[in-house]
Backbone bond lengths (Angstrom), bond angles and torsions (degrees), N, CA, C in turn:
res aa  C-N    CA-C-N  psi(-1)  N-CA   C-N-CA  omega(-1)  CA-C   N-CA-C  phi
1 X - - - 1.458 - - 1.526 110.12 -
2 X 1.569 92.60 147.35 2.221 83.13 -174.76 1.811 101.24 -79.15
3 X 1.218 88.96 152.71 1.716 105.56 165.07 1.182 114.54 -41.89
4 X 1.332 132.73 154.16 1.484 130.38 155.20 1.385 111.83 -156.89
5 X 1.084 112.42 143.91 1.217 116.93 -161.15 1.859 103.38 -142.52
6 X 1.369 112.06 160.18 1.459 125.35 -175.87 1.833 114.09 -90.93
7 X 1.016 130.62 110.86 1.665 115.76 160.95 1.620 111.43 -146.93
8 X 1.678 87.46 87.13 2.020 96.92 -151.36 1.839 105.19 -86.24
9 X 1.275 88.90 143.02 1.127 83.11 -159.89 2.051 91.98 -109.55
10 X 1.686 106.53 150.34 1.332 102.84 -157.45 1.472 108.58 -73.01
11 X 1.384 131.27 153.24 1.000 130.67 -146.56 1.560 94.70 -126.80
12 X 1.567 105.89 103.37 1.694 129.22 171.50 1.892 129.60 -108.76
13 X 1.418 99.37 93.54 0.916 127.63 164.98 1.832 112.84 -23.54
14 X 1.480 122.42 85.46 1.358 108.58 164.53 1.970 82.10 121.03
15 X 0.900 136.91 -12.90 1.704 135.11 -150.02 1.563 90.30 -146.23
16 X 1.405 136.94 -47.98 1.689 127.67 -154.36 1.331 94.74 -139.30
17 X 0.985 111.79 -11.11 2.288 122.62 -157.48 1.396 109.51 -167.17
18 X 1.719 99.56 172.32 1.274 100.72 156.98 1.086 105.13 -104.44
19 X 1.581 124.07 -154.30 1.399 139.75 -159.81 1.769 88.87 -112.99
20 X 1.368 97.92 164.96 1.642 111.53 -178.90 0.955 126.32 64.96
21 X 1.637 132.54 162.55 1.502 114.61 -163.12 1.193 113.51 -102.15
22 X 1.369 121.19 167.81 1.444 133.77 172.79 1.346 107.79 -83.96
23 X 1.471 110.57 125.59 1.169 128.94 154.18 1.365 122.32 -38.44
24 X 1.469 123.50 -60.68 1.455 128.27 155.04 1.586 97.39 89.41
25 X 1.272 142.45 3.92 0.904 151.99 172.44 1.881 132.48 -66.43
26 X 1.975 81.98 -10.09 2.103 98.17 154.81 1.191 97.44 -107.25
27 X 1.692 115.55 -165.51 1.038 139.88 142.88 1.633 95.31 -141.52
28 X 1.621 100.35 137.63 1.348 117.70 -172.48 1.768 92.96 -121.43
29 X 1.498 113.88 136.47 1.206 144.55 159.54 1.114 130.72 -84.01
30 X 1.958 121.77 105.19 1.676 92.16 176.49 1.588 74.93 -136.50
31 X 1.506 97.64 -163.88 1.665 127.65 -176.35 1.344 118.62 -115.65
32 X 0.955 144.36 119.95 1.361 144.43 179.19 1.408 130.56 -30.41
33 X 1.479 113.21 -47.06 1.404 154.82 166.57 1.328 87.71 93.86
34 X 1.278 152.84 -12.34 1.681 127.08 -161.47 1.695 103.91 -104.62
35 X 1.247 105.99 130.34 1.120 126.07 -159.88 1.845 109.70 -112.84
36 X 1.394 97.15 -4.64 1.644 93.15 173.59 1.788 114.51 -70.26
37 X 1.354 141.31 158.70 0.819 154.13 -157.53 1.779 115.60 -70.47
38 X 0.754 134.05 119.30 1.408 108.19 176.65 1.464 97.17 113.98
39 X 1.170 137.98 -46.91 1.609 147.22 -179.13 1.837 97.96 -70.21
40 X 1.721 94.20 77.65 1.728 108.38 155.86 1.394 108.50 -95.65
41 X 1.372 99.00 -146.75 1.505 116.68 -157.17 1.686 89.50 -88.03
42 X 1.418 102.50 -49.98 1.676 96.72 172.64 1.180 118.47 -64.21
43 X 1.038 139.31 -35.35 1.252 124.24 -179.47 1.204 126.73 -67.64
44 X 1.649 120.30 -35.45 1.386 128.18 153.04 1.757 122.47 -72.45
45 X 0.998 112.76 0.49 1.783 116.53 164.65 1.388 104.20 -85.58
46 X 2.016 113.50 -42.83 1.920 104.07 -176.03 1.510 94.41 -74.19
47 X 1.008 135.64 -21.04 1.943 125.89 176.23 1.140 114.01 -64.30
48 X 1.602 109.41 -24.78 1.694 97.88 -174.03 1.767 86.09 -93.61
49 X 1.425 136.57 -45.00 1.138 130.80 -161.08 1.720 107.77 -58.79
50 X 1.491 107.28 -17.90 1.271 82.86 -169.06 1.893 85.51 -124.88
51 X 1.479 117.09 51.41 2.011 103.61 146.52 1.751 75.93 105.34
52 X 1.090 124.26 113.24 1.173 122.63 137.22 1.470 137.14 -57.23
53 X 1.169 142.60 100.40 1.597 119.51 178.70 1.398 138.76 -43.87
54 X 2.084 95.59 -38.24 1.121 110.23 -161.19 2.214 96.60 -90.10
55 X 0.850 104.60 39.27 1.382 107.52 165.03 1.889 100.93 56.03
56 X 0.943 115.70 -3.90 1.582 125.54 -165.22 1.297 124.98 -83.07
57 X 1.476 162.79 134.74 1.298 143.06 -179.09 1.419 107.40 -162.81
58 X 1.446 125.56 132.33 1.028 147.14 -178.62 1.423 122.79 -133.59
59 X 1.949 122.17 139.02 1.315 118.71 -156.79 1.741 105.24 -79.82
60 X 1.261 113.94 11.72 1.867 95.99 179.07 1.604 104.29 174.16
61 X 1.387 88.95 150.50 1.799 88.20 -173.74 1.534 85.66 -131.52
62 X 1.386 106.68 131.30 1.312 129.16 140.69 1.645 134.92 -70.72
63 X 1.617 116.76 141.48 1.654 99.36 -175.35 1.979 81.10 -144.40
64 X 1.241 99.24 -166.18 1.791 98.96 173.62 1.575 106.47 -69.13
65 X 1.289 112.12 -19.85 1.578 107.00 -168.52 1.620 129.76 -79.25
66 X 1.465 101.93 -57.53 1.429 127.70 -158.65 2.772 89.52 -157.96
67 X 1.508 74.28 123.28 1.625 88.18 130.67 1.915 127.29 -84.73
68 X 1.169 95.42 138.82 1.787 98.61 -175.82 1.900 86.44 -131.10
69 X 1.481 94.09 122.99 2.008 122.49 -173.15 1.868 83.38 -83.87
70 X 1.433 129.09 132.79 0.904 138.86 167.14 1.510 112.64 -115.39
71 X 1.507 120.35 -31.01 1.691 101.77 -179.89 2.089 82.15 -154.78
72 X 1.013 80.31 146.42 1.880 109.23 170.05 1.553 110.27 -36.97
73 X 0.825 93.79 148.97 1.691 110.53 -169.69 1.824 104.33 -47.34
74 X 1.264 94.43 -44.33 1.794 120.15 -160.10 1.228 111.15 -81.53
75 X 1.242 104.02 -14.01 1.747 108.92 -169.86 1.898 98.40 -86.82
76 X 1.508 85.54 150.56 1.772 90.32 -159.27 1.817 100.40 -112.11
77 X 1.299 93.81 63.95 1.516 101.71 163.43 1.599 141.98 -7.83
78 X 1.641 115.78 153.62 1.372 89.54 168.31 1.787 105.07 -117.55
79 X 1.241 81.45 81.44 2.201 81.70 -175.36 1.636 98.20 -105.97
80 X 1.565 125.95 -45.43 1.435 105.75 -164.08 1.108 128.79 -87.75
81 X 1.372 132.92 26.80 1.408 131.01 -163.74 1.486 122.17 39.81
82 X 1.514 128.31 25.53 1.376 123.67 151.39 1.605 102.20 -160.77
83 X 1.315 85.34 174.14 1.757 93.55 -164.91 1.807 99.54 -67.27
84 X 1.084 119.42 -45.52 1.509 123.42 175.53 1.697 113.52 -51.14
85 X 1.084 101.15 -48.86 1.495 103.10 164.47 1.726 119.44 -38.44
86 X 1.574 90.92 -74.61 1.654 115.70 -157.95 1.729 96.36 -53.43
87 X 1.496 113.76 -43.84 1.875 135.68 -159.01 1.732 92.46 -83.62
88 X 1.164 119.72 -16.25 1.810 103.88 -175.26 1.601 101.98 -135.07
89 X 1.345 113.01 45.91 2.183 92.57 -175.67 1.057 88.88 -178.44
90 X 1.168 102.75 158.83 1.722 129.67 -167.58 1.690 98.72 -111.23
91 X 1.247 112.75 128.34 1.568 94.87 -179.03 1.986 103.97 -123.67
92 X 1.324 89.10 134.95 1.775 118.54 179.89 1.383 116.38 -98.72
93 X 1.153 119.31 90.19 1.493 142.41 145.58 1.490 132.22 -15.72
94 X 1.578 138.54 49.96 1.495 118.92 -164.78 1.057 98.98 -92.04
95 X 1.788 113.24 143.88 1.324 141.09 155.76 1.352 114.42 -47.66
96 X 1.799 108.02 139.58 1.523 100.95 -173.52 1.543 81.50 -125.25
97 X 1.319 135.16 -21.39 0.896 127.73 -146.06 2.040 120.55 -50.76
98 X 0.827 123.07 168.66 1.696 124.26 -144.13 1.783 93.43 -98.37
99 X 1.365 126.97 -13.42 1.706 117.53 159.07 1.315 118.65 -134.10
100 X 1.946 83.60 63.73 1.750 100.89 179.33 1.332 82.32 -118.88
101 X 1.234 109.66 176.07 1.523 127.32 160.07 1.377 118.74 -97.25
102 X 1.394 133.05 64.92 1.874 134.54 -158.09 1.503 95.69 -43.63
103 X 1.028 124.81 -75.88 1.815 129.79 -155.94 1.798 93.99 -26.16
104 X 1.921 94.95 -61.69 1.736 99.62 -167.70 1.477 117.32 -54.86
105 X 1.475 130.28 -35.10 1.489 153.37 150.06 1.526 99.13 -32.09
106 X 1.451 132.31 -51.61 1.047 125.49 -154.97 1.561 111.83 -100.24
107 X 1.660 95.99 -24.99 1.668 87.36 149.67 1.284 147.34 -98.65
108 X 1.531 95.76 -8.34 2.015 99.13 150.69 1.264 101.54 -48.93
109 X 1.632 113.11 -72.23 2.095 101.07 -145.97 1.625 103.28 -56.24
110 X 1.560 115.74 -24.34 1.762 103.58 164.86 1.415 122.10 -46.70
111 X 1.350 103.09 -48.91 1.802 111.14 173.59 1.534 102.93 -81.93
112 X 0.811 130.72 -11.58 2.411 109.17 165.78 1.357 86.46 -99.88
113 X 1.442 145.82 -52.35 1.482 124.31 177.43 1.490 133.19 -24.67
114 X 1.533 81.90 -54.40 1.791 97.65 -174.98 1.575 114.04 -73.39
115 X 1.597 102.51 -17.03 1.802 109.88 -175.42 1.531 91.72 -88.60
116 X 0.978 128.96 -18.87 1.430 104.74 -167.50 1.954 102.29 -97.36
117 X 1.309 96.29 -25.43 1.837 96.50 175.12 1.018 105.60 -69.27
118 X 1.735 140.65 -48.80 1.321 147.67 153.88 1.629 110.09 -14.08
119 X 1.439 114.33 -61.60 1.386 143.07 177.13 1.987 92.51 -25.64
120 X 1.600 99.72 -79.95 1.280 114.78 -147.19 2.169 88.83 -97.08
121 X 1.228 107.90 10.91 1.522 97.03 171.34 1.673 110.69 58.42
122 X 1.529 103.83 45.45 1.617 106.48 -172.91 1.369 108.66 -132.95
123 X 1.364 125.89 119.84 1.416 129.14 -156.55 1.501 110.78 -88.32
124 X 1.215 141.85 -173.58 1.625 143.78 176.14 0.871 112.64 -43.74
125 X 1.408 128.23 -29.21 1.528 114.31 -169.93 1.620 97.31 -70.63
126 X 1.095 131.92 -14.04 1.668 119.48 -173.60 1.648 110.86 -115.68
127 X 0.885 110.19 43.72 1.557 151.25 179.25 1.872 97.65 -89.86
128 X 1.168 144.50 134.10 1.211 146.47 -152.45 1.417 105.96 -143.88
129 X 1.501 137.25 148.34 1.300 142.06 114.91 1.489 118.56 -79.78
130 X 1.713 116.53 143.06 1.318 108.26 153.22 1.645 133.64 -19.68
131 X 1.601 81.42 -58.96 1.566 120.66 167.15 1.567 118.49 -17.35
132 X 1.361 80.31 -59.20 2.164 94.41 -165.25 1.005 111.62 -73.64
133 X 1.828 122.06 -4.30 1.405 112.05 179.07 0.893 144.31 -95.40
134 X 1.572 102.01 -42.18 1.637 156.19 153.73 1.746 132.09 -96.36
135 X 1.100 88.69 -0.99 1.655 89.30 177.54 1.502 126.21 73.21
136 X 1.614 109.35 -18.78 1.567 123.74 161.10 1.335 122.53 -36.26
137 X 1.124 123.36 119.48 1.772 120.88 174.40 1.396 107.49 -62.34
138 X 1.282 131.79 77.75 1.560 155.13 133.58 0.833 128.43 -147.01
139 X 1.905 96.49 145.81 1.228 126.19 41.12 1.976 106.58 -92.98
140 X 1.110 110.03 130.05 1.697 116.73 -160.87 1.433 97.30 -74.15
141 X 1.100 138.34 -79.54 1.536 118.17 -169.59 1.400 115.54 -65.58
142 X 1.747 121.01 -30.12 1.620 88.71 176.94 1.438 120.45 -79.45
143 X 1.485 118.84 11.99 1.337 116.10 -173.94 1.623 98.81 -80.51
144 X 1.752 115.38 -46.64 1.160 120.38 -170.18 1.544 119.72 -88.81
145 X 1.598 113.03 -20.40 1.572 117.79 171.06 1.171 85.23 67.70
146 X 1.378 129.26 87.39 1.637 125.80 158.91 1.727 90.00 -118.78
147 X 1.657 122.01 -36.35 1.433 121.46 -156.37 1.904 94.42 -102.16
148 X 2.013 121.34 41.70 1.016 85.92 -179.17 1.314 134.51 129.26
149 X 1.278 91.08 -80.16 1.580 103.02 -175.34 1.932 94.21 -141.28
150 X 1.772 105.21 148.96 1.132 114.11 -173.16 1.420 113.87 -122.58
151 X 1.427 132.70 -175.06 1.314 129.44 172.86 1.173 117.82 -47.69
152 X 1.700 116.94 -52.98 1.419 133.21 -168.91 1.305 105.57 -49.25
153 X 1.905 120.87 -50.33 1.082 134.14 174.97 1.725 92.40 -41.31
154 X 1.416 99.20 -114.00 1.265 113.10 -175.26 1.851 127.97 -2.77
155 X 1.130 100.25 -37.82 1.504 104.59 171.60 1.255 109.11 -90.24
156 X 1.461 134.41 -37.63 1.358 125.72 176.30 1.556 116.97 -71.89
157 X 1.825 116.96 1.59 1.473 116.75 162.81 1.424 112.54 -96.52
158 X 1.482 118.34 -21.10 1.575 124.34 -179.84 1.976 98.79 -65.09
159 X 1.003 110.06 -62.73 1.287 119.38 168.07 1.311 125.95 -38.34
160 X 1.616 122.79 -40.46 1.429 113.92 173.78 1.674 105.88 -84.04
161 X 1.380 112.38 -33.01 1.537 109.25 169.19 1.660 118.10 -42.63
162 X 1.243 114.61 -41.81 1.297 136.24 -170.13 1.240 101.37 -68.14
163 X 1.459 110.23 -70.76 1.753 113.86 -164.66 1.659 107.82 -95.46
164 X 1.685 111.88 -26.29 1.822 102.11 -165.80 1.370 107.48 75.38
165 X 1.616 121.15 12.23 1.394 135.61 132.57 1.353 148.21 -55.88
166 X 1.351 115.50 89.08 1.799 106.52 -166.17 1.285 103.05 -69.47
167 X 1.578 138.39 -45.99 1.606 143.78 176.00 1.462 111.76 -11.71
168 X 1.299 128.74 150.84 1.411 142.81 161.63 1.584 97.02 -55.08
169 X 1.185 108.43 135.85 1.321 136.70 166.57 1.383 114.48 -25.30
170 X 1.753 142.45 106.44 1.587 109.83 172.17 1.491 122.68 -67.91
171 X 1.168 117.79 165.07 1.043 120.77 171.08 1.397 102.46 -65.44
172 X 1.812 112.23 164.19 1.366 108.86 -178.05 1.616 107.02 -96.48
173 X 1.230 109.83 145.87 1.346 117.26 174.30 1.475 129.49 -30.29
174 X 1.475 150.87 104.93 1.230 144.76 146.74 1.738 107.77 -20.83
175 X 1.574 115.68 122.10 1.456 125.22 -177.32 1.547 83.73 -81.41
176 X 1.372 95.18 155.27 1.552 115.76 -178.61 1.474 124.27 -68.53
177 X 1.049 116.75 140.11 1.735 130.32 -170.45 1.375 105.30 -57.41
178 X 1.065 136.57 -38.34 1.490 139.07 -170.51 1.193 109.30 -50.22
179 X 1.486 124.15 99.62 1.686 124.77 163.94 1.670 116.60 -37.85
180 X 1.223 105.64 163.13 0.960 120.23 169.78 1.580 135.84 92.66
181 X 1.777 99.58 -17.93 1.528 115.97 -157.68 1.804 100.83 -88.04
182 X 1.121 126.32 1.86 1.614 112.41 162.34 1.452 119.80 -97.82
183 X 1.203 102.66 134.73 1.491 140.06 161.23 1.639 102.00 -24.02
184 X 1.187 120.02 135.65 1.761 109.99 -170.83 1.200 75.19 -117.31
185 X 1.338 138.88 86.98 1.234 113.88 170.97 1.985 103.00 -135.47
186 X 0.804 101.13 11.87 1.863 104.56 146.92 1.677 103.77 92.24
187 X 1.905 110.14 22.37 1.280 130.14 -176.38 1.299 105.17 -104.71
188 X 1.325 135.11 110.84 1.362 125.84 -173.79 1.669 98.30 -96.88
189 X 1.288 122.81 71.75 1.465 117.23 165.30 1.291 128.12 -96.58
190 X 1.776 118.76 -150.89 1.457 121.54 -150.25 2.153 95.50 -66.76
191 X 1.646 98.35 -11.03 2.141 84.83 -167.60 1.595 86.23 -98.94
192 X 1.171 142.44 -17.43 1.060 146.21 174.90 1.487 104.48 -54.28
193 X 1.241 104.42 -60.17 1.313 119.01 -160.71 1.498 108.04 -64.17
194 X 1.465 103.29 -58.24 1.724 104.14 156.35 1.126 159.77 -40.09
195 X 1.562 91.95 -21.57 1.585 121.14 173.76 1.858 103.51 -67.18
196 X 1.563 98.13 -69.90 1.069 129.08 -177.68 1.765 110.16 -33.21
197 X 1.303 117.51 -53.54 1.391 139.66 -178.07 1.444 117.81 -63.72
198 X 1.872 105.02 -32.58 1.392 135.23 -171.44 1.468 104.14 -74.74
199 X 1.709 115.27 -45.45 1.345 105.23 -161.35 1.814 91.20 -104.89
200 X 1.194 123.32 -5.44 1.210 109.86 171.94 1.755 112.78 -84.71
201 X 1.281 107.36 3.04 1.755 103.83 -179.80 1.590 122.17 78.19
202 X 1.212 109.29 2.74 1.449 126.97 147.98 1.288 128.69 -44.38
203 X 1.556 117.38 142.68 1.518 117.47 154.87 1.612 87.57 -46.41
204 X 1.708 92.95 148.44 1.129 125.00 148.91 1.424 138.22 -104.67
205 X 1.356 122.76 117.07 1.754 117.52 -156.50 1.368 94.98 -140.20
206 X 1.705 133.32 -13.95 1.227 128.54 -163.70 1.997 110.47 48.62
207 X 1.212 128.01 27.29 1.456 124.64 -149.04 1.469 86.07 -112.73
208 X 1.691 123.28 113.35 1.363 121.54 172.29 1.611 112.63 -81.56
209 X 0.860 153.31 99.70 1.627 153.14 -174.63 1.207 109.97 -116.50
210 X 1.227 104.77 166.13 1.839 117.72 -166.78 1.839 96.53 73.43
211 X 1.803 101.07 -153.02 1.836 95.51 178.34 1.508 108.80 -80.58
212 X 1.547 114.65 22.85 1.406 125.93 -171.69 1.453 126.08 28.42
213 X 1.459 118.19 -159.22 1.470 112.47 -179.38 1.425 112.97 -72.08
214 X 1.353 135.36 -48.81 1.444 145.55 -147.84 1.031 95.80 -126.89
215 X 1.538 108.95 151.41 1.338 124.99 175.63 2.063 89.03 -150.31
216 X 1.271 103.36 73.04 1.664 117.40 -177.51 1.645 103.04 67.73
217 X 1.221 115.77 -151.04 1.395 130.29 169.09 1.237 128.87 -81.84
218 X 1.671 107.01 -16.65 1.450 125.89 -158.99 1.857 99.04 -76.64
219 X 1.425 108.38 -47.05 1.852 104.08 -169.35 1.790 83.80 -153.28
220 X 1.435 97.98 136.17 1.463 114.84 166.69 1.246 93.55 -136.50
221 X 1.959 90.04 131.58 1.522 109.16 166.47 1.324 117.58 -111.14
222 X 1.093 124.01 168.98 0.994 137.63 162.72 1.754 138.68 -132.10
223 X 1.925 85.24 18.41 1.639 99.07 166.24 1.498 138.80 -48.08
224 X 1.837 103.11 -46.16 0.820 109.36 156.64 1.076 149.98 -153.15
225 X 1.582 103.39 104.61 1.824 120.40 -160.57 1.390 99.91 -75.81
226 X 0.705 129.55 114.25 1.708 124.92 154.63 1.847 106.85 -128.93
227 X 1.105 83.20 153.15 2.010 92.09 165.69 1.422 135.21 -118.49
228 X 1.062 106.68 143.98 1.337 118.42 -130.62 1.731 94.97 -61.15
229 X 1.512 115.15 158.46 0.856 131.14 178.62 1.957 115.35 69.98
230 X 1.418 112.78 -13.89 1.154 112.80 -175.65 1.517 105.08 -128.88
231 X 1.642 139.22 -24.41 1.172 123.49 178.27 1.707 113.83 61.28
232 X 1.381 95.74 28.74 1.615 114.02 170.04 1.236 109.86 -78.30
233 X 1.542 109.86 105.09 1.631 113.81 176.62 1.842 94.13 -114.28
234 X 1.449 116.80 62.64 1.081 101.77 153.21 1.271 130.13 -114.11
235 X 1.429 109.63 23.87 1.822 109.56 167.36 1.565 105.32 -85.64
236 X 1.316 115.19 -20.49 1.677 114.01 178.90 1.407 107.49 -90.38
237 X 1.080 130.14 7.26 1.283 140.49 178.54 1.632 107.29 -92.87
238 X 1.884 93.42 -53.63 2.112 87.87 -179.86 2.085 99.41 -79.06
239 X 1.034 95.89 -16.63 1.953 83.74 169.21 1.563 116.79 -53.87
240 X 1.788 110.14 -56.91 1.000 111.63 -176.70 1.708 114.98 -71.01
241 X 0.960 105.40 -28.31 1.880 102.84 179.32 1.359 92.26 -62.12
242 X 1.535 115.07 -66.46 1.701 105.09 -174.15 1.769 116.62 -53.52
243 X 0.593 145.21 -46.93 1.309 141.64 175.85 1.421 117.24 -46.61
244 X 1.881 108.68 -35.70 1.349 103.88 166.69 1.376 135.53 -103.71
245 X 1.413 106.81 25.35 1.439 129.77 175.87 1.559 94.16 -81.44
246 X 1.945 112.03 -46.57 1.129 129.60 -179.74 1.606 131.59 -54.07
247 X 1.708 101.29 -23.67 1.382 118.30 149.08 1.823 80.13 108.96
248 X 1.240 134.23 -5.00 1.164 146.36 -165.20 1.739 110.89 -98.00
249 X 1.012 118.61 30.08 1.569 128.47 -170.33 1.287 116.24 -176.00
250 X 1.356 120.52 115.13 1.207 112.89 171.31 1.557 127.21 -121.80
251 X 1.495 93.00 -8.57 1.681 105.26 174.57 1.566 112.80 -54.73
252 X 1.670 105.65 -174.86 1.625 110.97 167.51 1.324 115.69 -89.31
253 X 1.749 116.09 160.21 1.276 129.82 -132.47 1.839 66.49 -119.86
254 X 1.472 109.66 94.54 1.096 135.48 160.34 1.558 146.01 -63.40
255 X 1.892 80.46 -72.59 1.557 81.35 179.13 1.532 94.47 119.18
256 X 1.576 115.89 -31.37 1.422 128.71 -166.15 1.357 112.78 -100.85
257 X 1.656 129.03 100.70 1.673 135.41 -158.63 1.297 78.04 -87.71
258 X 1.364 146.77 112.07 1.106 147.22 139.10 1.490 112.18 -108.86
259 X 1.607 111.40 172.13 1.740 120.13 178.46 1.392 106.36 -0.70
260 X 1.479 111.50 -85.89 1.413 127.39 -167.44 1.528 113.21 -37.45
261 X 1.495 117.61 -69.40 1.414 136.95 -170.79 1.365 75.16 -52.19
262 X 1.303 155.53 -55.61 1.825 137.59 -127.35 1.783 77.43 -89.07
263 X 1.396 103.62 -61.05 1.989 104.72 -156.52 1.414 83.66 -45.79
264 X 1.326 149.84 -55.60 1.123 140.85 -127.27 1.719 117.36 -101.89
265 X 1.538 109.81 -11.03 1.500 136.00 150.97 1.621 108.17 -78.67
266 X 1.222 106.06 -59.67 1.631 95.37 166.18 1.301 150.01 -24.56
267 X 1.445 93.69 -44.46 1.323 127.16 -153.47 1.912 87.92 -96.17
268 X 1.126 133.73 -51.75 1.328 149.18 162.86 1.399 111.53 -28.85
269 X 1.844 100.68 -55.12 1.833 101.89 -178.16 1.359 122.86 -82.16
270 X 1.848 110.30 -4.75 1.365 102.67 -159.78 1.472 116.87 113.39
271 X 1.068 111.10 -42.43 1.604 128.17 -156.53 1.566 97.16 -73.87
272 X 2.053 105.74 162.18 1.658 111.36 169.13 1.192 108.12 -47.19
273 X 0.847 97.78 131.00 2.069 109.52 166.51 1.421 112.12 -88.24
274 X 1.613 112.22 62.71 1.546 101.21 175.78 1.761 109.49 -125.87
275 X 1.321 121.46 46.77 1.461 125.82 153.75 1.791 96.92 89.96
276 X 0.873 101.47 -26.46 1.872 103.93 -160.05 1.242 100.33 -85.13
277 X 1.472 125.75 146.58 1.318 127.92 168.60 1.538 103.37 -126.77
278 X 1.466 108.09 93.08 1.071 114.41 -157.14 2.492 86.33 -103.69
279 X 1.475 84.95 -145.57 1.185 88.75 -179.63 1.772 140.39 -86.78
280 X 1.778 82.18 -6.98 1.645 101.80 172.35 1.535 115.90 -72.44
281 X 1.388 102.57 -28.57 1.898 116.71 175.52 0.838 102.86 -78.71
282 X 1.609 133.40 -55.35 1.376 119.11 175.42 1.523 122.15 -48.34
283 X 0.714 102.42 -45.66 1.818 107.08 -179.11 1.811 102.73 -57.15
284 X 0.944 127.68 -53.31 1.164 132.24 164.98 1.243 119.65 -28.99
285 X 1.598 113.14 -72.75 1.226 130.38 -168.34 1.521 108.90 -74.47
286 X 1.797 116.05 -6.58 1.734 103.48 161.97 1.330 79.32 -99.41
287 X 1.361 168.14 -67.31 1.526 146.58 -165.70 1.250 94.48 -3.24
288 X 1.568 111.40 -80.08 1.810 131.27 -126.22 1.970 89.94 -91.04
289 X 1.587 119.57 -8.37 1.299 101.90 -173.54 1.450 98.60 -112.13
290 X 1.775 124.25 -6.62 1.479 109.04 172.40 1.950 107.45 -94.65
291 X 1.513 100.81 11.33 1.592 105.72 164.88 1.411 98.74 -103.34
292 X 1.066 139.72 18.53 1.587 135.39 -172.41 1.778 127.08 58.58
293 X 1.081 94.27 27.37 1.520 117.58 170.26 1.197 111.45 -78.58
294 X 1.373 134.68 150.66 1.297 165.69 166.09 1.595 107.04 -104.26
295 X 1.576 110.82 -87.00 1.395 115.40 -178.24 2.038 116.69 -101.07
């Protein structure tokens, strides 16, 4: 098992974090990107101990040697590029640096990955890229497998850690057909997302990727839905055709829910017509999707 060790660094609300706790209910994967020599796990634990510049902070860095724990499980980081990210996931740090050993790096964070899903009793499906949150290319080499080893890898070892399963990954379960069972509560997350996927005749993965639906309670978008592995924006495509059958759309059949497409869905439900798809649409749009609605 890799080393791990504590060098916590204090956890400031507005300066290193936000305020309130983390759910902790992902674990998100990225890469360091710095590749000069000497840039391990310690060296990026004394960067966070002593003030990050880049405004950025994450609970642990992995290297071939030792994981080093930099902030508390609970503390709501700034690693994923959105508030949904930072407020629900634990984020894991691998060393790229150029007199590390990556492969061995890449099978520690499999073993602290799998301890921390263990942690919260949460199986592969809550397994993370940078990627899936924010749209950022990380983690950068296992996305592209230039050093080796690739995502597929990497997740198909989190998974045997988990279960003591060598098999390909299952797919995750289709949520159940029975209307009615989401929360109207103006959170466009992973059952949201499923719903949505469910009545459009989609794989079902509940998997938000790109800057996904939610970004907390505060602003949900819906710029850019895509699914994972394909960047299929064609459910915002039959929105906008329908809307302009409706005489209520006149832009191009994109793919892209921006201002317009929102005033012009808005405008369809009743609702303010002011571009934002904040949490009053959301609530709506689980209304109209636990009646089996689309548009």
């Amino acid at each position: 098992m890799v080393t791990t060790r504590t060098q916590y660094v204090d956890a400031k609300p507005g300066d290193n974090c936000d305020p309130g706790t983390n759910s902790g209910e992902y674990v998100t994967i990225h890469e360091t990107a710095n590749q000069s020599q000497g840039a391990n796990a310690k060296a990026h634990a004394n960067l966070q101990s002593r003030g990050n510049v880049r405004s950025a902070s994450w609970h642990e860095t992995v290297d071939d040697k030792e994981a080093v724990i930099s902030f508390k499980p609970e503390v709501r980081c700034w690693h994923a590029g959105t508030r949904a990210g930072n407020h629900r996931s634990y984020g894991i740090e691998i060393c790229v640096n150029s007199d590390g050993d990556f492969k061995k790096a890449v099978e520690n964070a499999a073993q602290r990955a799998a301890a921390r899903l263990k942690v919260k009793g949460r199986g592969i499906e809550y397994l993370r890229q940078h990627e899936d949150w924010s749209g950022k290319d990380c983690p950068n080499f296992l996305r592209d497998g230039t050093k080796g080893v690739t995502w597929a890898d990497f997740r198909r070892r989190v998974h045997q850690l988990l279960t003591g399963n060598t098999t390909p990954t299952p797919a995750p379960k289709p949520i159940p057909s029975k209307p009615g069972q989401l929360k109207v509560d103006g959170y466009i997350g992973p059952d949201s997302t499923g719903r949505w996927q469910q009545v459009a005749g989609t794989a079902v993965d509940k998997v938000i990727t790109g800057q996904g639906w939610a970004d907390e309670k505060y602003h949900v978008r819906l710029e850019s839905v895509q699914y994972q592995g394909t960047g299929d924006s064609s459910l915002i495509k039959k929105l906008q055709s329908d809307l302009k059958k409706f005489g209520l759309y006149a832009g191009k059949i994109d793919g892209y829910f921006g201002p317009n497409s929102i005033k012009a869905w808005q405008k369809k439900k009743g609702l303010k017509q002011d571009g934002y798809f904040g949490p009053a649409c959301a609530k709506r749009l689980q209304t109209d999707l636990n009646a089996g609605k689309l548009w």
